[in-house]
C-alpha positions as CSV (number, residue, x, y, z in Angstrom):
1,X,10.9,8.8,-3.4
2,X,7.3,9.6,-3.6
3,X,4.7,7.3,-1.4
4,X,3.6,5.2,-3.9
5,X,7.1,3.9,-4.8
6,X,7.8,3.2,-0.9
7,X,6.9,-0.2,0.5
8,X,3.3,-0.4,2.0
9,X,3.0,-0.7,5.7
10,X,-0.1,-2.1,6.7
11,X,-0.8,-1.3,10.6
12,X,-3.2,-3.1,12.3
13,X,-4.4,-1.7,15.6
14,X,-6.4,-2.6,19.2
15,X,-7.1,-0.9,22.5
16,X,-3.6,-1.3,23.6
17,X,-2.1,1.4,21.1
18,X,-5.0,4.0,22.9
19,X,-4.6,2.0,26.3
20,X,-1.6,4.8,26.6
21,X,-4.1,7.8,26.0
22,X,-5.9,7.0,29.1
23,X,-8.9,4.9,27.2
24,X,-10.0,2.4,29.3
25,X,-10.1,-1.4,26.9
26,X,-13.2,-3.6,27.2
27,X,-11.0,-6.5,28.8
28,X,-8.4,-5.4,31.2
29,X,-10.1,-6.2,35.1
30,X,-10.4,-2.4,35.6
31,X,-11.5,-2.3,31.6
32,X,-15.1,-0.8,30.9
33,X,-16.6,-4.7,31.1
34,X,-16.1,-4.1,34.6
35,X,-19.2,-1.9,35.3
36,X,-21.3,-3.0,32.1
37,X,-22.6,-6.3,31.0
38,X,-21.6,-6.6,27.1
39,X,-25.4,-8.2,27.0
40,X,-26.6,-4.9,28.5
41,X,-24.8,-2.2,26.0
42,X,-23.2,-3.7,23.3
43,X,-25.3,-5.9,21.5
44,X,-28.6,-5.5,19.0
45,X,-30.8,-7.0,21.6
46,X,-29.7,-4.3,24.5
47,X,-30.2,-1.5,21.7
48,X,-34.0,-3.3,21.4
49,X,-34.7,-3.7,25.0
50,X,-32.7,-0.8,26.4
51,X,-31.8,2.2,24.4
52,X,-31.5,4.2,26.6
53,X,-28.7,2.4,28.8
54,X,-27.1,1.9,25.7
55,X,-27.0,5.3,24.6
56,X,-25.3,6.6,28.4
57,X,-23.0,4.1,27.9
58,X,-21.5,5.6,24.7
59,X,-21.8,9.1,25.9
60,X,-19.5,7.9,29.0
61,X,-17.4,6.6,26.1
62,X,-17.6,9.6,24.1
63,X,-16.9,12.2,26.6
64,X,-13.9,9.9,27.8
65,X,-12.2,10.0,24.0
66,X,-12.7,13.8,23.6
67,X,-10.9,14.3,26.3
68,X,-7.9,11.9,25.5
69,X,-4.7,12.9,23.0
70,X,-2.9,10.9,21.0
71,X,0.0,9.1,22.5
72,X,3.8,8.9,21.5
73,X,2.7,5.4,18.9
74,X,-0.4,7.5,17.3
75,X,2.5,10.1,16.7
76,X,5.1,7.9,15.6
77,X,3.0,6.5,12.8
78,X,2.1,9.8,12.0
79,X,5.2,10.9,11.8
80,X,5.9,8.0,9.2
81,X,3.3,8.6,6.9
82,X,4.7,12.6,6.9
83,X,7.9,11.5,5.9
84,X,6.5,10.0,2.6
85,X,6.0,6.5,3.5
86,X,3.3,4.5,2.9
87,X,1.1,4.0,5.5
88,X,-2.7,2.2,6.0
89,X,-4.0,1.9,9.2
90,X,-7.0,-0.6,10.2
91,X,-8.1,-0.1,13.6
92,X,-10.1,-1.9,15.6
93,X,-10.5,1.3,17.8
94,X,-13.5,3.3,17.6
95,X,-11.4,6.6,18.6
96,X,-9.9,8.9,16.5
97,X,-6.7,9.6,17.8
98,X,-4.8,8.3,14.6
99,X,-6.3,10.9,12.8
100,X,-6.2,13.6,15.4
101,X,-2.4,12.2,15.1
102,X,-2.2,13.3,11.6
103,X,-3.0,9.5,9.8
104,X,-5.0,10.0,6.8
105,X,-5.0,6.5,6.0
106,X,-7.1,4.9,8.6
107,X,-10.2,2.6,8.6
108,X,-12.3,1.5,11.5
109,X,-13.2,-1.9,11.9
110,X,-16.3,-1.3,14.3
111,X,-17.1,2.0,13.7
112,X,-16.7,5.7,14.6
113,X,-17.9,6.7,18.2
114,X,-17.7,10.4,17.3
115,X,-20.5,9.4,14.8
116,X,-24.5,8.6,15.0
117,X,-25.8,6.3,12.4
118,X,-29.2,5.4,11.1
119,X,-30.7,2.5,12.3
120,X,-32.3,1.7,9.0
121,X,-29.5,2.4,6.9
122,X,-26.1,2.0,8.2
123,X,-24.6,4.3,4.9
124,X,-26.8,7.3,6.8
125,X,-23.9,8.6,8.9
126,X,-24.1,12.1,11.5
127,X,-20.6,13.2,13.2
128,X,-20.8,14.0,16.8
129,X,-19.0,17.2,16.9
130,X,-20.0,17.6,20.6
131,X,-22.7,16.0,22.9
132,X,-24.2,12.5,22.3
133,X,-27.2,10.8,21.1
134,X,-30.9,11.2,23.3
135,X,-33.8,8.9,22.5
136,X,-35.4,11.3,19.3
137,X,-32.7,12.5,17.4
138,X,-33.6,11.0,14.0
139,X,-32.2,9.8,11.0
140,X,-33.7,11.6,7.5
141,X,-35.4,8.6,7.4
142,X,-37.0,8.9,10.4
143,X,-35.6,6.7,12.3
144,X,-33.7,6.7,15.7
145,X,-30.1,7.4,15.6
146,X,-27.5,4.7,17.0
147,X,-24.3,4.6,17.6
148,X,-21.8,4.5,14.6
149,X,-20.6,1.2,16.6
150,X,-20.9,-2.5,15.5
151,X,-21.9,-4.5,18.4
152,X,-20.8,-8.1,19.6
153,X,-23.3,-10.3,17.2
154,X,-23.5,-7.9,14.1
155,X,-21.3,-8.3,10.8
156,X,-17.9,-6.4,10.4
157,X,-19.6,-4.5,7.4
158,X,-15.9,-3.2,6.3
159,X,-14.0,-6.2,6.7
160,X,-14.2,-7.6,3.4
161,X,-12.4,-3.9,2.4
162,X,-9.9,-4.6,5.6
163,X,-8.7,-7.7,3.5
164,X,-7.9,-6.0,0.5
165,X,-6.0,-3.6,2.1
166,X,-3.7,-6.1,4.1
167,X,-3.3,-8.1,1.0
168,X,-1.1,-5.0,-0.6
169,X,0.9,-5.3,2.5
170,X,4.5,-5.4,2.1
171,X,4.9,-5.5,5.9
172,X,2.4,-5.8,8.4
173,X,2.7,-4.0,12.0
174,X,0.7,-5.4,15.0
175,X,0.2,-2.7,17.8
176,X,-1.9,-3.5,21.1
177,X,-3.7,-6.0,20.4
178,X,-4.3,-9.8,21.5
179,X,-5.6,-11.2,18.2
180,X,-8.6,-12.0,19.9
181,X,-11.3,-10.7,18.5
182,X,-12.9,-12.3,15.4
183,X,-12.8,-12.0,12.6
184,X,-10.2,-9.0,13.1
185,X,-7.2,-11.2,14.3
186,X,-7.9,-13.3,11.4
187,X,-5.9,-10.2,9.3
188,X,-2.8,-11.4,10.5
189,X,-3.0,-14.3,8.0
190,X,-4.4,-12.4,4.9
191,X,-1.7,-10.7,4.0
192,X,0.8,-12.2,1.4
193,X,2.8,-15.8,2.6
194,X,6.1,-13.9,2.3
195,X,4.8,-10.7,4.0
196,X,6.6,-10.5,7.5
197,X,4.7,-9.8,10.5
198,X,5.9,-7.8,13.7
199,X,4.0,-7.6,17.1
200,X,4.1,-4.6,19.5
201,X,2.1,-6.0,22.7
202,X,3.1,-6.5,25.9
203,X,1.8,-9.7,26.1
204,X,3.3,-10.3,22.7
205,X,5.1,-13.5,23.8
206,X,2.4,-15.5,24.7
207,X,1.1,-15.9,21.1
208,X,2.8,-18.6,20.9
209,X,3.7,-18.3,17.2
210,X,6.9,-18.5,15.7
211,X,6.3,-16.8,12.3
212,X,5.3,-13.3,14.0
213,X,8.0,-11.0,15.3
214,X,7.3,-10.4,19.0
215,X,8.2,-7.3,20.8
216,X,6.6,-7.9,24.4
217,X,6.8,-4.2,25.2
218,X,4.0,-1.1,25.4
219,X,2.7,0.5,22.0
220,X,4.2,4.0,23.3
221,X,8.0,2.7,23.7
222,X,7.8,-0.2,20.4
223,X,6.4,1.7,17.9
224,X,8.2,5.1,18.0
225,X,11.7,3.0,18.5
226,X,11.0,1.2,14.9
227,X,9.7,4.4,13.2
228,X,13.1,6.2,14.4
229,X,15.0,3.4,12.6
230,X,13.1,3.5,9.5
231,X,13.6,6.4,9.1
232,X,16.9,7.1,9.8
233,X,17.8,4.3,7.1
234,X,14.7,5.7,4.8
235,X,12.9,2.5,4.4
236,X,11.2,-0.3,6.3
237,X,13.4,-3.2,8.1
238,X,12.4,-6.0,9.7
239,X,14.2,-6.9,12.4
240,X,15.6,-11.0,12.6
241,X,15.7,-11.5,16.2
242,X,12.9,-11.0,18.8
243,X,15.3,-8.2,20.8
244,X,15.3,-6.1,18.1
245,X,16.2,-3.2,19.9
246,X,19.3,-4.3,20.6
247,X,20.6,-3.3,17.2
248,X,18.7,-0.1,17.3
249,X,21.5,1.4,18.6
């Protein structure tokens, strides 16, 4: 069966899934919050006031995600999508590790860290094949080049294609993530009424909501254990009961 006669899985991703690689997450008490303000790096009016601070920031961030591999649930999904199924990934993640995975399918939320971007025209994008971004390094417009990052106070300029995406969804996987961050976790209710919904966090179980299958278990142990299943049986399945794995078996 080719892919576009298989089911569409629509995967929706956070920091958890890259958590596993060894990529610190902005809200964990050892996260990257720890050492930063979010008022002093991640927002329009540190980029004003501070560049610079801004700019070392990402390069820690940078060099920190070059150095990282993709985990066993980057692999697994991969590993789908090899295997002819259908598979779109929106990330919140500003990693690549789905693609260095082997995802084709994948759009970022908030942006590309291995990218520089104008910062007059946001369509102006430079990859980052190595090194960072010093105060200098110019668009073709002349202007100074930022990071291909969208900070705490700026519009999700890709969200409105997010929606259509989850909207084809005939199921819709969850993976390390707590739903939130706005308007990302509002996804979760944009795909069709009849459209079930699995969770792979650990703290799935305190969302509190009983039309979303819960698996309270890492991203590197929950998502490779449902992409065995699927495809052994050589199409999606939703499990009925929270234990799913218990009829893995």
């Amino acid at each position: 069966m080719s892919s576009s006669q298989q089911p569409h899985l629509v995967v929706f991703t956070g920091a958890g899934i890259s958590a596993e690689s060894g990529i610190q997450t902005f809200r964990a008490e050892d996260g990257l919050w720890a050492d930063y303000r979010i008022e002093d790096v991640a927002t329009p009016d540190a980029w004003e006031h501070d560049p610079e601070t801004v700019l070392h920031f990402y390069d820690q961030r940078r060099n920190q995600i070059r150095y990282a591999k993709p985990n066993a649930a980057h692999n697994a999904l991969a590993n789908l999508e090899k295997n002819g199924f259908q598979v779109s990934i929106i990330t919140q993640n500003i990693d690549d590790l789905h693609e260095r995975a082997g995802s084709t399918d994948v759009l970022h939320l908030h942006g590309e860290i291995l990218k520089a971007r104008s910062s007059v025209d946001s369509r102006m994008l430079y990859p980052l094949p190595k090194g960072g971004i010093r105060m200098g390094d110019l668009c073709d417009k002349g202007s100074q080049l930022r990071p291909d990052v969208v900070w705490f106070g700026e519009a999700v300029p890709r969200y409105s294609e997010a929606c259509e995406i989850a909207s084809t969804a005939d199921l819709l996987l969850v993976v390390g993530t707590s739903l939130a961050v706005m308007p990302a976790a509002m996804l979760v209710d944009l795909v069709p009424q009849h459209v079930e919904r699995i969770v792979i966090d650990p703290a799935a179980e305190s969302l509190g909501r009983s039309d979303i299958i819960r698996l309270a278990m890492p991203a590197g142990e929950g998502v490779p254990m449902l992409t065995q299943h699927w495809l052994r049986k050589g199409h999606l399945w939703v499990p009925e009961t929270l234990y799913p794995h218990e009829r893995l078996n």
